[in-house]
C-alpha positions in Angstrom: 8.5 14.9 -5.8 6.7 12.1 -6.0 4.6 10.7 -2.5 3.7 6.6 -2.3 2.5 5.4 0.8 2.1 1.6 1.5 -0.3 -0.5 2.5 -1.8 -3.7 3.1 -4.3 -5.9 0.8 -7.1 -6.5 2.8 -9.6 -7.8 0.2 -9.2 -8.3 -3.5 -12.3 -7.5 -5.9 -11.6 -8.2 -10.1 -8.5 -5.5 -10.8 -9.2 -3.3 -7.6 -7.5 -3.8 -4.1 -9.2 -2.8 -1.0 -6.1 -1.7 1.2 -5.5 -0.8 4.7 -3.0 2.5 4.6 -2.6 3.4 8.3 -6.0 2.5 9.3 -7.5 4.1 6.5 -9.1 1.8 4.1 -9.5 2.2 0.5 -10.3 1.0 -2.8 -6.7 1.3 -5.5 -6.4 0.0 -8.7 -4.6 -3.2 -9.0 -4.1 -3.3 -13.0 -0.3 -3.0 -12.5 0.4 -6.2 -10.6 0.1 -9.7 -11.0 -0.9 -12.2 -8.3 -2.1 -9.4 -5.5 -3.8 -11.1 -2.6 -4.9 -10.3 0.9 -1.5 -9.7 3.2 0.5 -8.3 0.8 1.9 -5.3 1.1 1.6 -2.7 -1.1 3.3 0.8 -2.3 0.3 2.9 -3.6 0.8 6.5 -5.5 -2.2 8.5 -7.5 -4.9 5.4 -6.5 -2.8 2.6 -7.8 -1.2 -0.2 -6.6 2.2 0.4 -8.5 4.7 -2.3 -6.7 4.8 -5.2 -4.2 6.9 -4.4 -1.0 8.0 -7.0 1.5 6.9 -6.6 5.3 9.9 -5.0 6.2 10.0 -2.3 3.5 6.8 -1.6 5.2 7.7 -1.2 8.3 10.8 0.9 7.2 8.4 3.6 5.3 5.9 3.5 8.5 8.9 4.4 10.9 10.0 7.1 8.5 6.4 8.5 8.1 6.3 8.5 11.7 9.7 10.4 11.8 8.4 13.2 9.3 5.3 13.6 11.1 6.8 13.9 14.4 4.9 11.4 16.5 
């Protein structure tokens, strides 16, 4: 099984994203997408950003992260 977790662009930098996952901020490789800017959301797996998700896709994998871990 295969584990993606989104996140938000924060700042953009050439073909890397600086992303906000949760509170935890990162650097992920944007080669895979087009047109990434700060806002968008993000689905991120093995330090790439491999699809854009809408704002409520986000929120839907948050609540279920949330679910999973109990809190």
């Amino acid at each position: 099984m295969c584990v993606g977790i989104s996140a938000k662009v924060i700042q953009m930098k050439g073909n890397v994203a600086i992303v906000d996952a949760t509170g935890a901020k990162r650097s992920v490789s944007a080669e895979l997408l087009d047109d990434l800017k700060p806002g968008d959301y993000v689905m991120v797996h093995a330090g790439a950003a491999i699809a854009k998700i809408t704002d409520d896709d986000e929120n839907e994998s948050k609540n279920l992260m949330e679910e999973l871990l109990g809190e």
